[in-house]
GULOPA-459532 format. One record per atom (N, C-alpha, C): residue in three letters; x, y, z. Coordinates in steps of 0.001 Angstrom, whole numbers, plus 500000, padded with zeros to 6 digits. Each point is the difference from the previous one (the first is absolute). Layout:
N
ALAXYZ ...
This chain:
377
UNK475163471365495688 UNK500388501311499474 UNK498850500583499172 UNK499449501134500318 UNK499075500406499112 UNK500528500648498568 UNK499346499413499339 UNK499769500160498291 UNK499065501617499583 UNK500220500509499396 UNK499174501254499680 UNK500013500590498578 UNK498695499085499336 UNK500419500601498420 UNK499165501285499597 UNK501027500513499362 UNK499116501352499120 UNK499757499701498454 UNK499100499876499424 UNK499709500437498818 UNK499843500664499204 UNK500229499768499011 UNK499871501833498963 UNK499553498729498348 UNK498822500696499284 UNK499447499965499059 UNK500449500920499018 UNK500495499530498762 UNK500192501140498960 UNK499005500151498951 UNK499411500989499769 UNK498799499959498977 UNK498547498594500383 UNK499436500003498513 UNK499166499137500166 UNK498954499981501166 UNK499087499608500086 UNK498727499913500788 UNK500701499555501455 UNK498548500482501094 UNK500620499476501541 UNK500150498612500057 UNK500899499601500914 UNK499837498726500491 UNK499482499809501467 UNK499163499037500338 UNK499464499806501438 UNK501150499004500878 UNK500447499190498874 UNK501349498593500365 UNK501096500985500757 UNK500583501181499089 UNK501107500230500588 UNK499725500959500995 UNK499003500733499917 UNK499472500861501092 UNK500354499255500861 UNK498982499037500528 UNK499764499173500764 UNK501122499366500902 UNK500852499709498718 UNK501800499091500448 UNK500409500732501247 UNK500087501752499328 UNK500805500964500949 UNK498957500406501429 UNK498901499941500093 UNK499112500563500880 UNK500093498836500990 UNK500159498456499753 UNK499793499399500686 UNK501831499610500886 UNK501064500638499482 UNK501028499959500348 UNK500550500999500411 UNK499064500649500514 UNK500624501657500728 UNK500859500705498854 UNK499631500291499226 UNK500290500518498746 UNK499193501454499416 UNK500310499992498738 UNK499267501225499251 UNK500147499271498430 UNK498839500829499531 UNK499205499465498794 UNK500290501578498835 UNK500403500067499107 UNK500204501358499127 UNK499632499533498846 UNK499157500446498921 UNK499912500177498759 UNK500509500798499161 UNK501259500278499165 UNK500806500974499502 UNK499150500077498719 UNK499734501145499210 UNK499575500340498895 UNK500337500921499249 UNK500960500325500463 UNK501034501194499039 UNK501674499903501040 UNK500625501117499359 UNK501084500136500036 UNK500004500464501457 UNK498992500817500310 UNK500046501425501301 UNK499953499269500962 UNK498991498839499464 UNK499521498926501489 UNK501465499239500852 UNK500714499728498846 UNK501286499342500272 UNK500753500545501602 UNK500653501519499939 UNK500580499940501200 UNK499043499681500938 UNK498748501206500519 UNK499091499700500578 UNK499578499031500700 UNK499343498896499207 UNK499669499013500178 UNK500875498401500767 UNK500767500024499412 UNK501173499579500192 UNK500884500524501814 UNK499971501029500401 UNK500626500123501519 UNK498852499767500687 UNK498866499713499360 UNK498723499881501156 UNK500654499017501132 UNK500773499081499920 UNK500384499095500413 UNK500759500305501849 UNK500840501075499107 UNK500373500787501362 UNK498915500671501535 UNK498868500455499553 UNK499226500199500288 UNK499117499255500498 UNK500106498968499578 UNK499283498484501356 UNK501003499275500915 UNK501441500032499687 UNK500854499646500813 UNK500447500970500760 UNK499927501112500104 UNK499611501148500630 UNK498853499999501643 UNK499210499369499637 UNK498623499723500804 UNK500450499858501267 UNK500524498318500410 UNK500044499947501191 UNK501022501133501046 UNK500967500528498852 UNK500884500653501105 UNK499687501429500443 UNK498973500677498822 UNK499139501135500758 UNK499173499478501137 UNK499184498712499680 UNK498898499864500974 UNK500990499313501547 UNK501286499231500293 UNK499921500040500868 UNK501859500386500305 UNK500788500468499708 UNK501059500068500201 UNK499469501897500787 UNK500990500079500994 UNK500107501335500520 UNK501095501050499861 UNK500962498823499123 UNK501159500964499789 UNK499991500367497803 UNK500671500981499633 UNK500055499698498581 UNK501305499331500122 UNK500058499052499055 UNK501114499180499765 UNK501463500763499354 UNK500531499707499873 UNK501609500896499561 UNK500857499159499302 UNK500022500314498707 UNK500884499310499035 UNK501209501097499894 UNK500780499150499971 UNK501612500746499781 UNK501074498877498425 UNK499887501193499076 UNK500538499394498390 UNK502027499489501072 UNK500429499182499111 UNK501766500042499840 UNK500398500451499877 UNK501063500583499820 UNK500861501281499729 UNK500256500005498596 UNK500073501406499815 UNK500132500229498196 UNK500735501709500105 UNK501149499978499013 UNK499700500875499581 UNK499506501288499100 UNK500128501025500801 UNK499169501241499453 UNK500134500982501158 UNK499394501337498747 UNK500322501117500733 UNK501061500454500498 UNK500471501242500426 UNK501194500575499461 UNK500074500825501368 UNK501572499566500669 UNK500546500640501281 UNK501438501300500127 UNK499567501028500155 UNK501293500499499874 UNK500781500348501562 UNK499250499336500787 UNK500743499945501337 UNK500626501442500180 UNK501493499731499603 UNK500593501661500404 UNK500519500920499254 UNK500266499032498537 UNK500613500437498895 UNK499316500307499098 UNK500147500532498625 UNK499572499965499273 UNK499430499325498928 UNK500874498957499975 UNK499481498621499184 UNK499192499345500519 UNK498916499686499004 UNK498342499404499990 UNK500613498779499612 UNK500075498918501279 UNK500279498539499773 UNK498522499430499969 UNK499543498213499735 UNK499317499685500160 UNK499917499777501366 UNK499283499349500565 UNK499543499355501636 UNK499165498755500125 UNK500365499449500739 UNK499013499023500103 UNK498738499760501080 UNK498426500058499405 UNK498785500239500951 UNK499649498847499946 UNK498694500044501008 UNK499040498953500084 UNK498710500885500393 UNK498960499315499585 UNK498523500978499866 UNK499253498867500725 UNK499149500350500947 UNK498866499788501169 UNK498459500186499988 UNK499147499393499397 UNK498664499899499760 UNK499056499628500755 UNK499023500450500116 UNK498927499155501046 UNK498409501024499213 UNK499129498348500059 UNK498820500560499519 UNK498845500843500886 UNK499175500719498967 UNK499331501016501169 UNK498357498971499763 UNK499544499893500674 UNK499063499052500441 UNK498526500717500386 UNK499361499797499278 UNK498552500728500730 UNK499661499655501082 UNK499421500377500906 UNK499751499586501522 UNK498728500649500371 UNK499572501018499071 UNK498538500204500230 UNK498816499877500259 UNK499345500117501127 UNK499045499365500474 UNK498377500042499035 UNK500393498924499329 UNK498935499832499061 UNK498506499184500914 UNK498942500187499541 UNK499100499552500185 UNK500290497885499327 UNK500986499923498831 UNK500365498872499578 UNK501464500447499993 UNK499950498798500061 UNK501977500486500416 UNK500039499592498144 UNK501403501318499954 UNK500676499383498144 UNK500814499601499825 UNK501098500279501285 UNK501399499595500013 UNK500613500294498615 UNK499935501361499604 UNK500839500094499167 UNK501156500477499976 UNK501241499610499258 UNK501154500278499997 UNK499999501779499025 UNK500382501243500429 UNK499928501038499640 UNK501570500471499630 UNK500730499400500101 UNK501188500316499102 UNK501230499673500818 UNK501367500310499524 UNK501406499416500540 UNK500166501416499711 UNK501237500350501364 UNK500612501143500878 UNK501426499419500266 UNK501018501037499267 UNK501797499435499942 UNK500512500404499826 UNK501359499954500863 UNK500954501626499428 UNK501303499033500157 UNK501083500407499226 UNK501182499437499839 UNK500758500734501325 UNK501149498680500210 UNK501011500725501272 UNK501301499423499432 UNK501074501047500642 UNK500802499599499412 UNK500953499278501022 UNK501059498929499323 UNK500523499203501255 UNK500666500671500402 UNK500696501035499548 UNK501360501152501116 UNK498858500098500929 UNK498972500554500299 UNK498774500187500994 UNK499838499184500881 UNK500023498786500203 UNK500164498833500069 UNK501168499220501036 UNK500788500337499025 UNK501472499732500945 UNK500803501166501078 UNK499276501121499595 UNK500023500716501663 UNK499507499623500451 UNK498419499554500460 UNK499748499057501626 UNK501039499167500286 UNK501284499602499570 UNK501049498857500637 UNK501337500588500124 UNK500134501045500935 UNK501266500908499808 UNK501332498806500249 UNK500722500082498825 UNK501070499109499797 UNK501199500380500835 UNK500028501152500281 UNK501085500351501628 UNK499930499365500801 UNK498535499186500435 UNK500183499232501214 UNK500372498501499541 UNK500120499592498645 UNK500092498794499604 UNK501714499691499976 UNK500773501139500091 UNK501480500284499654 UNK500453499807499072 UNK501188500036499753 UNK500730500218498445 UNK499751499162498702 UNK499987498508500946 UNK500026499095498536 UNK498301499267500019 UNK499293500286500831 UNK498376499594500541 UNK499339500652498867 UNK498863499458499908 UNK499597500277498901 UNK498258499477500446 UNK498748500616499326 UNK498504499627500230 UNK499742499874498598 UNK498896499215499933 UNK499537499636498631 UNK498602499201500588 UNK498955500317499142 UNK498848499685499798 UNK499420499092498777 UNK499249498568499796 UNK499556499145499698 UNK498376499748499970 UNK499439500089498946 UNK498675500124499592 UNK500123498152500627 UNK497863500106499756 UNK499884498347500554 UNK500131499105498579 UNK500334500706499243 UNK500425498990498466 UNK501719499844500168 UNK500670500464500795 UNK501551499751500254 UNK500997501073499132 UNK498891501218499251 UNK500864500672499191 UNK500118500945500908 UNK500944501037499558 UNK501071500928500889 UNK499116501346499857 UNK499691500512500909 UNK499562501827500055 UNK501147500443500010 UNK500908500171500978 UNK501404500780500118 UNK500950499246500172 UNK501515499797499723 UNK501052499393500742 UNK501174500731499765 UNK501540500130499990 UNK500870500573499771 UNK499921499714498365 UNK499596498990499940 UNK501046499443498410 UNK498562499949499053 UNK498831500658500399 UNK499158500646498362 UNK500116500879500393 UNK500327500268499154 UNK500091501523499182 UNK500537500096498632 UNK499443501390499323 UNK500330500108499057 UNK501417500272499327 UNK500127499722498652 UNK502036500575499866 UNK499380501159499138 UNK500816500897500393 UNK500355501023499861 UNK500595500783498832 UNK500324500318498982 UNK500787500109498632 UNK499186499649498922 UNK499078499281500169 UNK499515498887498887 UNK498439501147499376 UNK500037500762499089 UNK499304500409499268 UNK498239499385500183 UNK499799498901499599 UNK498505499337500148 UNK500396498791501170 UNK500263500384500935 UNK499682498981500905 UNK499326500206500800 UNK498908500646499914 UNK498608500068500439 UNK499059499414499598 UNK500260499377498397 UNK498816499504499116 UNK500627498453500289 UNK501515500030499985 UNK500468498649500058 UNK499597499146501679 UNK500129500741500576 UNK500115499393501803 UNK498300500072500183 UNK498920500418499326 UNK499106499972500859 UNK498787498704500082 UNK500483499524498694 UNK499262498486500186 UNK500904499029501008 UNK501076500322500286 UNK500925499202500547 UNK499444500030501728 UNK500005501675500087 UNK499848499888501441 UNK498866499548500462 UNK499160499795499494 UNK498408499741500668 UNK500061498360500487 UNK501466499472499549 UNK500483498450500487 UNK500996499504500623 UNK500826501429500348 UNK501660499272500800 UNK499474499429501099 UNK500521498787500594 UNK500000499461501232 UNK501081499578500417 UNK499332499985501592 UNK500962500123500815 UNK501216499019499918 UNK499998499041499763 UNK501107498868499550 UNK500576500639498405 UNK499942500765499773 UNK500760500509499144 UNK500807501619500435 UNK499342500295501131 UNK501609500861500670 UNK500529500047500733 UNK499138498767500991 UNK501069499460500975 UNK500262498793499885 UNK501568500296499890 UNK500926498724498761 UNK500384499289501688 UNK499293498973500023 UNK500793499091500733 UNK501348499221499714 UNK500744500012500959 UNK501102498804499722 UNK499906498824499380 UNK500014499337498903 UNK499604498467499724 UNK501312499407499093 UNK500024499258500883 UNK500933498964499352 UNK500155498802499336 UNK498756500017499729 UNK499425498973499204 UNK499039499130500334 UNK499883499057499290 UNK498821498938501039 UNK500545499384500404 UNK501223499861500540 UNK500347499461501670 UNK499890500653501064 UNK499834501405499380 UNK500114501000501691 UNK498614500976499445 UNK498858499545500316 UNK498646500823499521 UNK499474500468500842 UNK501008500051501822 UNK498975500840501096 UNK500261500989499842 UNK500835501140499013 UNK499602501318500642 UNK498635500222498716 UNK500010499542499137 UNK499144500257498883 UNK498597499553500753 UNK499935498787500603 UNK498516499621500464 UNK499819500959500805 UNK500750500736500998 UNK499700500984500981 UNK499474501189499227 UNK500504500541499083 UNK499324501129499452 UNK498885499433499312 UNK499450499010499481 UNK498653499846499451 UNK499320499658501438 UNK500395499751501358 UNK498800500288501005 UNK499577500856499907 UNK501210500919500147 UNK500124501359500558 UNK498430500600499004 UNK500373500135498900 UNK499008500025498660 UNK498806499942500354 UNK499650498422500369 UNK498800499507500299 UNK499701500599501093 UNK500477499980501019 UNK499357500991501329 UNK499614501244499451 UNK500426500623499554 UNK499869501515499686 UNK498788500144499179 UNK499776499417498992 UNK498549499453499581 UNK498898499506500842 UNK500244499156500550 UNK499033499419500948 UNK499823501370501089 UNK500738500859499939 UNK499968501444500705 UNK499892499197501773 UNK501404499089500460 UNK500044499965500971 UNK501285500519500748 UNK500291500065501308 UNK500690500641500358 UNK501084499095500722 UNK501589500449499433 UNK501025499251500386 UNK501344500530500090 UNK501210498742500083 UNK501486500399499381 UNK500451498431499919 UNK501298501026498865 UNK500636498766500019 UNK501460500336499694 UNK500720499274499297 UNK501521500186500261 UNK500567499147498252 UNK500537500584499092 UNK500700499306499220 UNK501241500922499366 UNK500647499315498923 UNK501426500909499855 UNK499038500527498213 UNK500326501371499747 UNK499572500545499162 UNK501279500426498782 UNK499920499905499051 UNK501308501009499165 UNK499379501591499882 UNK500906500642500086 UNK500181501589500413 UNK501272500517498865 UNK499154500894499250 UNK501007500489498968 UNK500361501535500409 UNK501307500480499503 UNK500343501040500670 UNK500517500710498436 UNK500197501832500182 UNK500673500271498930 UNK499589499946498537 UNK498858500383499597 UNK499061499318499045 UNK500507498745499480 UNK499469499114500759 UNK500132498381499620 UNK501401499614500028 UNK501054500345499851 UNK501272499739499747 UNK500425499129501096 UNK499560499890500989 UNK500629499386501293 UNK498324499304500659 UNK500819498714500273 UNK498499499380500610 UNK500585499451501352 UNK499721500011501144 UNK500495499050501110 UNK498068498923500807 UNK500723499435500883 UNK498806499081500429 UNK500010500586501668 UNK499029500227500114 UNK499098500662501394 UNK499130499298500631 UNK500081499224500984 UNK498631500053501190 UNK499488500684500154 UNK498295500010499479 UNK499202500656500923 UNK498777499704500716 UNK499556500798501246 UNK499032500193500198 UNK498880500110499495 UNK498923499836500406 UNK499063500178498462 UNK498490500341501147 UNK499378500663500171 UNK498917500461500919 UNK498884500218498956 UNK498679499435500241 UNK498803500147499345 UNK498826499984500511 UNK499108501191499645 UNK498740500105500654 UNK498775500377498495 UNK499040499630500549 UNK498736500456498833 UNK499431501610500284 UNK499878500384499057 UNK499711501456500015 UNK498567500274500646 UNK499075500377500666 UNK498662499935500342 UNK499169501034498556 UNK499075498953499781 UNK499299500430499194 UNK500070499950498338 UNK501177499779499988 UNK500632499716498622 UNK500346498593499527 UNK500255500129498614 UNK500645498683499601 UNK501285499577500493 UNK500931500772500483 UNK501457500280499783 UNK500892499693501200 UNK500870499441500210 UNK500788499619501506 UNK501323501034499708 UNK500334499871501081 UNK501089501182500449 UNK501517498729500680 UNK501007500348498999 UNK501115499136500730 UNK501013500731500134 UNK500617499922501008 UNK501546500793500089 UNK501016499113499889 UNK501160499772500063 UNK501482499154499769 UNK500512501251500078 UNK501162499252501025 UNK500792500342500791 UNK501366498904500066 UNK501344500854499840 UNK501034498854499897 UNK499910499456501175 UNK500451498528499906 UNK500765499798501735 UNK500573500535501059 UNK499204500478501048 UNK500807500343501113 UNK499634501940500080 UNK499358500452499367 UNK499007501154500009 UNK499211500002500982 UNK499758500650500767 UNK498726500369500275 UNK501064499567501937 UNK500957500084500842 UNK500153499402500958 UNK500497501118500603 UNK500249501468499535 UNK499961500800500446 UNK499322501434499178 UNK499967501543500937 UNK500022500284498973 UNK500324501571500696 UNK500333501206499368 UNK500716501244500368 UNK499052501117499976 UNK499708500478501278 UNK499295500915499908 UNK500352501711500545 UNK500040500750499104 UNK500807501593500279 UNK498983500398499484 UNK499377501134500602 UNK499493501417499515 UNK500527500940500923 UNK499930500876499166 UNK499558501168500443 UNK498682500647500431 UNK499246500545501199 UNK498961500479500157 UNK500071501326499746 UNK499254500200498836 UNK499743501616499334 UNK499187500614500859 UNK499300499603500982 UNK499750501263500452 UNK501036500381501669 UNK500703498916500265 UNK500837500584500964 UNK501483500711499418 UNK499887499830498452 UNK501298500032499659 UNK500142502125500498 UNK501314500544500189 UNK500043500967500605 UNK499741500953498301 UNK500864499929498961 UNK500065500915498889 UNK499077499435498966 UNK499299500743499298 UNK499025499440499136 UNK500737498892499157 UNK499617499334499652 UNK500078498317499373 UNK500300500396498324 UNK499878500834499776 UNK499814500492498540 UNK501562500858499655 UNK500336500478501206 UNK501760500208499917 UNK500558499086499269 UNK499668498793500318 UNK500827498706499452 UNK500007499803498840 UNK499332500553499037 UNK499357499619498757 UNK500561501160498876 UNK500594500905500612 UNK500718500891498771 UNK500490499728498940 UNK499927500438499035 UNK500675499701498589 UNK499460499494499243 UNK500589498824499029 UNK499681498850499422 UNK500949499444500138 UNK500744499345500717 UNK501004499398500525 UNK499204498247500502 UNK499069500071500289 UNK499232499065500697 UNK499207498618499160 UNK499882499241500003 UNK499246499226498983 UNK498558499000501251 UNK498768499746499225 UNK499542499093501286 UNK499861498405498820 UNK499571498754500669 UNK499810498836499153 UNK499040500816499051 UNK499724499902498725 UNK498880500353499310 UNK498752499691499915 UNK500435498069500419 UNK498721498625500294 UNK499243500200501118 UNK500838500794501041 UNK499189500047501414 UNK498989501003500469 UNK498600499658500256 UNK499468501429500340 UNK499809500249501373 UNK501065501011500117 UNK499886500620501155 UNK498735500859500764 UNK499353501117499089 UNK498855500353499974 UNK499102500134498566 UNK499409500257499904 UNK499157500654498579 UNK498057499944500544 UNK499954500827499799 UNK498346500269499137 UNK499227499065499291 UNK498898499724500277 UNK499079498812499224 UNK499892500603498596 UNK499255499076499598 UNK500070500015498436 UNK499589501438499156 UNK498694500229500795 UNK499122500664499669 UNK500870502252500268 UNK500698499929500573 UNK500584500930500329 UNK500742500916499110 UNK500345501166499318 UNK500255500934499358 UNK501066500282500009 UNK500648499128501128 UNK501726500667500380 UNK500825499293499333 UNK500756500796499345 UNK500996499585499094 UNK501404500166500611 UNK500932498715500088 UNK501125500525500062 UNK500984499377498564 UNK501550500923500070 UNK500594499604498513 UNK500473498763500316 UNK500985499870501545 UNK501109499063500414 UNK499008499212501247 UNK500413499057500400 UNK499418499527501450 UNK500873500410500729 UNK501575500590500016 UNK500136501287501069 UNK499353500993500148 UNK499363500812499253 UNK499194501197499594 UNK498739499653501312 UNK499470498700499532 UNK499009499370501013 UNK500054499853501268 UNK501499499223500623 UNK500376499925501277 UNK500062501068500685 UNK500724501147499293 UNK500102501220500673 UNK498842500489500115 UNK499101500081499109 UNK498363500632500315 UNK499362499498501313 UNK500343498547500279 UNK499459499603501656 UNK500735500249500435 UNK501296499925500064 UNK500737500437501375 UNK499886501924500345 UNK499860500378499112 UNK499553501794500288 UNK498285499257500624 UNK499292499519499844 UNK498565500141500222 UNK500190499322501808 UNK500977499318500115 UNK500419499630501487 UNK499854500592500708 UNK500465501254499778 UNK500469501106500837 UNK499131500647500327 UNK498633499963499610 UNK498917500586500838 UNK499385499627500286 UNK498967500758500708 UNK498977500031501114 UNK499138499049499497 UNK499102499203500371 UNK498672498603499491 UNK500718499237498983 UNK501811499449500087 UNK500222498995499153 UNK499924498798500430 UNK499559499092499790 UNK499580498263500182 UNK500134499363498736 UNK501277499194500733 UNK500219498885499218 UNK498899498746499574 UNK499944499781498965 UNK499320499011499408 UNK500458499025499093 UNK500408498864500966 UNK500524499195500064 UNK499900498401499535 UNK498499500247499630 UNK498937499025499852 UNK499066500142498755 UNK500179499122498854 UNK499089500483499096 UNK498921499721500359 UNK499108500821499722 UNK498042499548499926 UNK499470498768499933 UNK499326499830500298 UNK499487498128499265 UNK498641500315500024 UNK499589499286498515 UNK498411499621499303 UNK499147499862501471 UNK499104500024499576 UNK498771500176500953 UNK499435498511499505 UNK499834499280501194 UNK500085498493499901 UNK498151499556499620 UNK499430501384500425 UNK498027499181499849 UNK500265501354498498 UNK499102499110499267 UNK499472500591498454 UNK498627501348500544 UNK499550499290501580 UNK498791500954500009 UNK500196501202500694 UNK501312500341500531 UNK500682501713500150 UNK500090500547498934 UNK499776501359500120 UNK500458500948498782 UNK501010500200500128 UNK501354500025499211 UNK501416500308499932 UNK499522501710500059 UNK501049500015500854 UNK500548501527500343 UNK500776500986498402 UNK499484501238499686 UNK500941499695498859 UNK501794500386500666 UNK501038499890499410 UNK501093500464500605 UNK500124501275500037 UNK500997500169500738 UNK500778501261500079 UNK501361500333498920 UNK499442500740498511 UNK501065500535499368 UNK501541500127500389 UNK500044500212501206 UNK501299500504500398 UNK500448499069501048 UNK498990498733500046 UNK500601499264501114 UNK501207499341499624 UNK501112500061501110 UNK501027498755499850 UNK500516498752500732 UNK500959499788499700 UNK500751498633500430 UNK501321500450500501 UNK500857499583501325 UNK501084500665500417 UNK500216498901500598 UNK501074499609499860 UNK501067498946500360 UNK500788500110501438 UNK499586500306501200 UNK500832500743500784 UNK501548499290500350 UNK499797498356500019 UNK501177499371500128 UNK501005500391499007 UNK499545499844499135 UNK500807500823498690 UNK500623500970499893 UNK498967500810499812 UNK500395501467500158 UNK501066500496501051 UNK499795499504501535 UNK500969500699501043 UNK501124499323499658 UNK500048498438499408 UNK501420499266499983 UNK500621500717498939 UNK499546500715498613 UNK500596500575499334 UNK500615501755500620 UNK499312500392500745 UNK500198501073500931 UNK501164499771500631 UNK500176499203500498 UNK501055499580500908 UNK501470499408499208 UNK499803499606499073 UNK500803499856498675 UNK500598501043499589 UNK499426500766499662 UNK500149501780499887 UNK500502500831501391 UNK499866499702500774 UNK500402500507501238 UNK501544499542500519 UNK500237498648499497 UNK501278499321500377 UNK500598500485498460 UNK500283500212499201 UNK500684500050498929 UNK499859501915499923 UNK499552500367500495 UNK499974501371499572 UNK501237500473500545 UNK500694500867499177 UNK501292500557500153 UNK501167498869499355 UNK499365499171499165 UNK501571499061499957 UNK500524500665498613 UNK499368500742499136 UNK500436500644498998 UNK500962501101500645 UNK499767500694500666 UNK500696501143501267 UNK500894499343500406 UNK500006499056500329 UNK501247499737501144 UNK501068499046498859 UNK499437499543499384 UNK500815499936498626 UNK500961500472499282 UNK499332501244499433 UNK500594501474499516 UNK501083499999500905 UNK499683500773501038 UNK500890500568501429 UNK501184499068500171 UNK500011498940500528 UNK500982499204499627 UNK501147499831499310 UNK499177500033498457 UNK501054500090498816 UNK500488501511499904 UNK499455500597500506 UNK500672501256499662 UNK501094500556501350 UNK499634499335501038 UNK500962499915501275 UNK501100499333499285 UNK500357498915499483 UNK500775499216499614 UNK500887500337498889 UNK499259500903498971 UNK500202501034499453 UNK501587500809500464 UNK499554500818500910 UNK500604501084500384 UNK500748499576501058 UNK500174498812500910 UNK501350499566500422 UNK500809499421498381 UNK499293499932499039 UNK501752499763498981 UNK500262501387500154 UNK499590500881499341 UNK500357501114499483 UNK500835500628501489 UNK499825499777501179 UNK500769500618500410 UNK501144499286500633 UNK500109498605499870 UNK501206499149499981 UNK501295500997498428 UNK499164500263499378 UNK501151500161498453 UNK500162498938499150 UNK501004500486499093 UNK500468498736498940 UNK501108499843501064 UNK500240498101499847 UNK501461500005500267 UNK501007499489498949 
């Protein structure tokens, strides 16, 4: 294993010994002589361990922090809750064709994301009702799952939860069955499970989980499924669970909006209508200006944009540009994301239920007016 010492001298005359120690151990040698020298001097360190990965790595490397929170989401409402992000770094590397190469490290480039961002790439409609995705750093702590999150009511529980979160793991929210140490296979199964997901390899497996319902008040025991893959490029694996016996069929209705005969937007009158709030059907990238109040407000904005001439569904989010040595395209302000499975099955939802308020009414009021003309008897 290579050894690599750095040295640092405080005051007092040079030394050639400790110079020497660090020069001959792939190291660095600093003489501090005031206060200023201190930071300075001191990260030089960074800056030689730096070296080899300008001079021969071709990609910049990509650090991704744990989850913490911060920063402030108001989704649709008005209340500024906290949220929970994770922030993405990678160093910028000189590569300049020097007459001597310097390999110097020229600074760190990072922008925070937030996990709602995140957990749309895994639309939970196709996972069904009680299915659920959750993601696992290669240290075994949790990016997303049903059960972190923040509570809600609690005045400073932003200052309280955020040393906490940068450590929940995964064996702490998915509560296996255990019955003690006579019956320790479903518990050993979830610390595979664990360990695979770290080791960022790709699998399944099968154990009985506890599942609380009703804020906590009710707990029952569930089989599940459990599906795991490593994320490319990242620290982080991707697992889904799924109860027993999911996934062996599955129901497929739309409606096709553009064969449909009456505009699609008939269906949508009033405010009578509600859509999931969690699900995105369509929306606009980040960078985009368009504001809506409701995510009905939103749905209806694509389904009117359906209806004309050069509309294409986009169905498919973008993906990173895999070589560092393309220039990224910049985006398109106004580009979006459109769900078409979605979207027409909710179309068609709206299409079968439309009129049941009408035929409702009518009814009771038919029913109505045979009393009244029966009489009193």
């Amino acid at each position: 294993m290579l050894v690599r010492i750095f040295t640092y001298l405080i005051g007092g005359d040079r030394s050639p010994e400790i110079q020497n120690m660090a020069c001959t151990n792939k190291g660095f040698y600093a003489r501090i002589t005031s206060h200023e020298d201190i930071k300075n001097k001191v990260f030089e360190y960074i800056k030689i361990l730096a070296r080899p990965m300008v001079l021969y790595q071709h990609d910049h490397p990509i650090h991704w922090t744990p989850v913490y929170v911060g920063g402030k989401s108001s989704r649709y409402d008005s209340q500024m809750e906290g949220q929970l992000m994770t922030s993405v770094t990678a160093p910028i590397l000189d590569r300049r064709n020097h007459t001597t190469k310097t390999a110097n490290l020229l600074g760190i480039v990072g922008t925070d994301v937030s996990v709602e961002e995140i957990q749309k790439l895994v639309p939970p409609y196709k996972l069904g009702v009680n299915g659920y995705s959750f993601i696992v750093d290669n240290n075994g702590r949790v990016l997303y799952h049903p059960d972190l999150r923040p509570l809600p009511g609690n005045a400073n529980y932003e200052e309280t939860l955020k040393p906490r979160y940068m450590s929940v793991d995964l064996s702490e929210v998915e509560l296996a069955e255990y019955d003690g140490p006579a019956h320790p296979f479903n518990n050993s199964l979830l610390l595979d499970l664990r360990h695979d997901m770290i080791d960022q390899k790709e699998g399944e497996t099968v154990f009985a989980v506890k599942i609380h319902y009703d804020n906590m008040k009710r707990v029952i025991i569930r089989k599940h499924n459990y599906f795991y893959k490593s994320i490319e490029r990242t620290p982080f694996s991707l697992g889904l669970a799924l109860p027993e016996g999911y996934g062996m069929y599955e129901l497929l209705a739309e409606q096709e909006i553009k064969h449909s005969i009456i505009n699609v937007t008939e269906y949508f009158k009033g405010n009578k209508w509600k859509i999931h709030p969690d699900w995105v059907y369509c929306e606009y990238n980040a960078g985009s200006e368009k504001w809506f109040s409701t995510p009905e407000e939103r749905v209806l904005h694509f389904l009117t944009r359906t209806g004309r001439p050069g509309w294409k569904w986009m169905s498919l989010r973008p993906k990173s540009r895999s070589s560092q040595h393309k220039q990224a395209s910049k985006p398109d302000k106004d580009s979006y994301y459109c769900d078409k499975t979605l979207v027409q099955s909710l179309v068609l939802d709206a299409l079968v239920t439309d009129g049941f308020d009408k035929r409702g009414g009518n009814g009771m009021r038919k029913e109505d007016n045979q009393k009244k003309s029966r009489g009193p008897r």
